[in-house]
C-alpha positions as CSV (number, residue, x, y, z in Angstrom):
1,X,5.1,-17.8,5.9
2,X,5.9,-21.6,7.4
3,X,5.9,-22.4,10.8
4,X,8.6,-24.3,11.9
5,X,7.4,-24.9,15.9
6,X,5.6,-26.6,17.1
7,X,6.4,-29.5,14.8
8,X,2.9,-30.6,15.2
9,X,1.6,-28.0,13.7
10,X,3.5,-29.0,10.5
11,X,0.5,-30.4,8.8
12,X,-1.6,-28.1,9.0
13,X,-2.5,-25.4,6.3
14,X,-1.2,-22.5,8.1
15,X,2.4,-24.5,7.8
16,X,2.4,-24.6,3.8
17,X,5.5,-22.6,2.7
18,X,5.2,-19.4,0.2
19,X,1.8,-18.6,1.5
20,X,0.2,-15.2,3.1
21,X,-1.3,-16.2,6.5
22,X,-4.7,-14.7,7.4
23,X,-5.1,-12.0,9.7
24,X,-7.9,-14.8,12.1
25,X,-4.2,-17.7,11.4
26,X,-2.3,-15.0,12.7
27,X,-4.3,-14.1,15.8
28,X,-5.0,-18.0,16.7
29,X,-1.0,-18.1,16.6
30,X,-0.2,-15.5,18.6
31,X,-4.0,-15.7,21.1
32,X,-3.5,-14.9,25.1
33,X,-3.7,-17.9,27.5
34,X,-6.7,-17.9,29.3
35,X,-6.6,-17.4,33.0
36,X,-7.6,-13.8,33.3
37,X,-4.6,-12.7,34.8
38,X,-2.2,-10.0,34.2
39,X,-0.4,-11.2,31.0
40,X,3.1,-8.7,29.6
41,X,3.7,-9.4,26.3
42,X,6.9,-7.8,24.7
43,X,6.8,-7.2,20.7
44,X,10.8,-6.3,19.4
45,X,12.8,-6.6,16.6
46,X,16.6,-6.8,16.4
47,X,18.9,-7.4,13.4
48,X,21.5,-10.5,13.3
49,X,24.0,-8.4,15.4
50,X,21.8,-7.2,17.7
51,X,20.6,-3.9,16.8
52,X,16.8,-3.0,18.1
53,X,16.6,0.2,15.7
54,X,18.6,1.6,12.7
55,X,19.3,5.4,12.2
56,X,17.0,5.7,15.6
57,X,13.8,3.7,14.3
58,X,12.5,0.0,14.4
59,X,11.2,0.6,10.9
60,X,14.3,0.1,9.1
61,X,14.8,-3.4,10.6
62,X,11.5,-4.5,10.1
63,X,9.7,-6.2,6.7
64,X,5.5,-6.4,6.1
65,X,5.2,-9.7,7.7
66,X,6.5,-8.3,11.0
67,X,3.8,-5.3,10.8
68,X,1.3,-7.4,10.0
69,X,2.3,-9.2,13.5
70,X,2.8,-6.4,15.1
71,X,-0.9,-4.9,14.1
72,X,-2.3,-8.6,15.1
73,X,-0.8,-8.0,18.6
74,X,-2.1,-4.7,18.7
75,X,-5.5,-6.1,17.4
76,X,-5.5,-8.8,20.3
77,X,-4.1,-6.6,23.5
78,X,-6.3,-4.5,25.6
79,X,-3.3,-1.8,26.6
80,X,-0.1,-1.0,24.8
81,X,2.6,0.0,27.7
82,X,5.2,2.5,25.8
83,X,7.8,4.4,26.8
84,X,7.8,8.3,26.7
85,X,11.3,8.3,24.4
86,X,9.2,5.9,22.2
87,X,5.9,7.4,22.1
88,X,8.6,10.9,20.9
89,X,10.9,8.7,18.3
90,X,8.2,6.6,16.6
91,X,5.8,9.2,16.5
92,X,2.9,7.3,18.3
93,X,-0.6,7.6,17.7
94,X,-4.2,6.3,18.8
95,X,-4.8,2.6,18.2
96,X,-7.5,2.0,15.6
97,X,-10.2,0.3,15.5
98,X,-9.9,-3.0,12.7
99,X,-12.5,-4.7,11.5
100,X,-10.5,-8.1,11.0
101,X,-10.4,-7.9,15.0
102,X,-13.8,-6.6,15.9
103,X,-16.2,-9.9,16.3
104,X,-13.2,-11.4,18.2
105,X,-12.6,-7.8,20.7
106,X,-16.1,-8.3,21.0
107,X,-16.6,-12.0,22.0
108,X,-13.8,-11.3,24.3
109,X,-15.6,-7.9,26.3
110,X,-12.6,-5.6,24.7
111,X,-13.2,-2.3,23.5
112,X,-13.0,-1.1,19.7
113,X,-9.0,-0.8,20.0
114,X,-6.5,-1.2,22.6
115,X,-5.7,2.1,25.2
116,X,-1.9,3.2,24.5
117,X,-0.7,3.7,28.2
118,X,3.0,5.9,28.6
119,X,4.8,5.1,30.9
120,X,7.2,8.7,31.7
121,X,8.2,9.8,35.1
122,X,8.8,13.5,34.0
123,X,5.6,13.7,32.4
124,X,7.3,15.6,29.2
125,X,4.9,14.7,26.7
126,X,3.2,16.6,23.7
127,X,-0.4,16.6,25.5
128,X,-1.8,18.2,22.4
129,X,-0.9,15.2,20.1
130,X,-3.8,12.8,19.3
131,X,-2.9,10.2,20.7
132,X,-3.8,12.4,24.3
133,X,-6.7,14.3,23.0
134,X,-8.0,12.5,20.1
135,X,-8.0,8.5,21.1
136,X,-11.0,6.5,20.1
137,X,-10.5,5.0,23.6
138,X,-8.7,7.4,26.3
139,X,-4.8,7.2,26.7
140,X,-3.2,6.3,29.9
141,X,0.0,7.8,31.4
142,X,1.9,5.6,34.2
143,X,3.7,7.9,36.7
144,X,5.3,8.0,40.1
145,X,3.3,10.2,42.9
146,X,5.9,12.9,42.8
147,X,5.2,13.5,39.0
148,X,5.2,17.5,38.6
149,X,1.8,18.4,39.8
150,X,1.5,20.7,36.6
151,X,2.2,18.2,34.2
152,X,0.0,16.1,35.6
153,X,-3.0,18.8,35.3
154,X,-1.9,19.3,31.6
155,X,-1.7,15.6,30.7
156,X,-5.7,15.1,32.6
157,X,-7.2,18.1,31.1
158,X,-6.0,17.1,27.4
159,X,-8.5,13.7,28.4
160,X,-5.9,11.4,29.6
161,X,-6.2,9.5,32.5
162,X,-3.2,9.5,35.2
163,X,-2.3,6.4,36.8
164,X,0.1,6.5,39.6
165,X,2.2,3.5,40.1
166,X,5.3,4.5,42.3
167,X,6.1,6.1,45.2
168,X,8.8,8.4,44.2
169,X,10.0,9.7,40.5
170,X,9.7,6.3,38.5
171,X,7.7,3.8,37.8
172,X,7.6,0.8,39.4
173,X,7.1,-2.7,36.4
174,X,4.4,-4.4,38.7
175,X,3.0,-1.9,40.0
176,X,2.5,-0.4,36.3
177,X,0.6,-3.7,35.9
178,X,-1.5,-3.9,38.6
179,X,-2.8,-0.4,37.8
180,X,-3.9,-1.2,34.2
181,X,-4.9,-5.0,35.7
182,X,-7.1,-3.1,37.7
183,X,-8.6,-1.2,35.4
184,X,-9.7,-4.8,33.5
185,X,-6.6,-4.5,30.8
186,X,-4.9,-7.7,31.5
187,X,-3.9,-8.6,28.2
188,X,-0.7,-6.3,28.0
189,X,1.8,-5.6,25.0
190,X,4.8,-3.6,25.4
191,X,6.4,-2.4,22.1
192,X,8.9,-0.8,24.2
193,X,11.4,1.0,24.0
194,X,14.2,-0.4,25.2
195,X,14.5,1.1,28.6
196,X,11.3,0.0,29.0
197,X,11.6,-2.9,28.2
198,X,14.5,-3.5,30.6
199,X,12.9,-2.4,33.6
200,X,10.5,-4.6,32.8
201,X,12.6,-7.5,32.6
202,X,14.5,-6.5,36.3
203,X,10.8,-6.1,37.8
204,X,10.7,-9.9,36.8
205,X,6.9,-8.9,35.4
206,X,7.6,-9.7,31.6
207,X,5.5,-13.1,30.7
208,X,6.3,-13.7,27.2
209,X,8.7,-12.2,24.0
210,X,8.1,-11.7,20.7
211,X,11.3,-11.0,18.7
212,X,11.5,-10.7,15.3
213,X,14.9,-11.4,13.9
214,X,15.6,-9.6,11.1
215,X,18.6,-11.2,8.6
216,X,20.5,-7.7,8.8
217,X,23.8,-6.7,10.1
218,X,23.9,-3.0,10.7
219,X,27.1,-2.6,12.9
220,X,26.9,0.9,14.9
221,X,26.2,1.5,17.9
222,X,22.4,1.1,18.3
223,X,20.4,0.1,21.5
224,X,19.9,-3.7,21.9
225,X,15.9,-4.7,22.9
226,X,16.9,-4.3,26.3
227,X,18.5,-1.8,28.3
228,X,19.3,-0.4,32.1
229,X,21.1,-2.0,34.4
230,X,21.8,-5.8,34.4
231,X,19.6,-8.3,36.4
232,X,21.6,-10.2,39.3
233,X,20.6,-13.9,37.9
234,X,19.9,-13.8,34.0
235,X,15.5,-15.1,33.6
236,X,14.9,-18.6,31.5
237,X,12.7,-18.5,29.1
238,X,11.7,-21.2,26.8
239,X,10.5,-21.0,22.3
240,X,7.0,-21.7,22.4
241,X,6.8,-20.8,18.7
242,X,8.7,-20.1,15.7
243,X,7.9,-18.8,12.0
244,X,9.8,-17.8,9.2
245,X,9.6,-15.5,5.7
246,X,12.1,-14.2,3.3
247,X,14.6,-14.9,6.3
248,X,12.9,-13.3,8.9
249,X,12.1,-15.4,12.3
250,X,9.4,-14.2,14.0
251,X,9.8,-16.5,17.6
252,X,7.8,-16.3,20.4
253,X,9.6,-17.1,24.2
254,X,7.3,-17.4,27.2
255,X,9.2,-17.5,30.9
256,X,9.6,-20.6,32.7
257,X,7.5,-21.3,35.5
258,X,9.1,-22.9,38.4
């Protein structure tokens, strides 16, 4: 892996070319800012022509370097905000504990792993999965206050814990965030999908991107990172940090701060 931004980085041992970064390089890279306040981080990949999955899965698109990123921003995040379709598609389960990441969870007053948090306004989960009754720390789900009352039961007698962040049906982006904020989860990783990921982006609550661009062209029809409907003025954000292996670009954009 090289990193390519910032150029002042370029001397430095973790730049050298052909050369397997540590999991401690990797987490310095890719640390939260300080400031202790609510901080949305996206994690995506998309292929050259735009494609966020292929035959309905990230996994396709994606190489080891990307999941060993994607398990060092797991490693680093207190609460992973998924969507329901997501948490159905990818097959989600419990975040583990890893012992790479332990004495730095612990320096920063974390717990063993980070909580998964759904966000689904229809509440149609599996509540019998593990990752609702068998999380080494307990699962969230986001919902609006007229969530089927039912569903609701189901989801907080299989030992998940309810959060209500809308008035209505769905969920609204900062109010998702100040619920977990609240809770002390501040350092906040979306892995999607991408109608998450979209509302996210209209609620103007997203802080920072990491997309991994993966040299493929698929074609098709697939989802982009993004989706829903269009925001009125298109949001600027600026490359804070860019590296590369076997043609993949893993960049990182953080939103510009007027």
């Amino acid at each position: 892996m090289r990193r390519l931004l910032p150029v002042t980085d370029l001397t430095t041992p973790a730049a050298a070319a052909d050369r397997e970064w540590t999991l401690d390089e990797l987490a310095d890279a890719y640390a939260y800012p300080d400031g202790g306040r609510p901080w949305l981080r996206a994690n995506m990949v998309s292929t050259l022509d735009g494609a966020a999955q292929h035959d309905g899965r990230s996994q396709g698109i994606s190489c080891p370097a990307d999941m060993r990123i994607f398990g060092t921003l797991r490693g680093l995040a207190d609460a992973v905000v998924v969507g329901a379709e997501t948490v159905r598609q990818e097959g989600y389960r419990p975040a583990r504990a890893r012992e790479a990441f332990a004495a730095r969870r612990e320096a920063a007053g974390q717990g063993p792993a980070a909580a998964i948090a759904v966000v689904s306004a229809s509440l149609d989960l599996d509540f019998s999965l593990p990752l609702f009754v068998s999380p080494l720390v307990p699962t969230f789900v986001l919902t609006g206050a007229a969530a089927p009352p039912d569903r609701v039961r189901e989801a907080r007698e299989a030992g998940a814990e309810v959060l209500f962040a809308g008035d209505g049906a769905a969920v609204d982006p900062a109010r998702a965030v100040g619920e977990l904020a609240a809770r002390g989860l501040t350092r906040l990783l979306t892995e999607g999908g991408p109608r998450l990921l979209g509302q996210f982006v209209a609620g103007g609550v997203l802080d920072e991107l990491c997309l991994t661009l993966s040299p493929l062209l698929t074609a098709g029809d697939a989802q982009r990172i993004a989706g829903g409907p269009a925001v009125a003025v298109p949001e600027r954000f600026s490359l804070v940090s860019l590296l590369e292996e076997t043609g993949f670009l893993f960049t990182r954009y953080g939103k510009i701060r007027h």
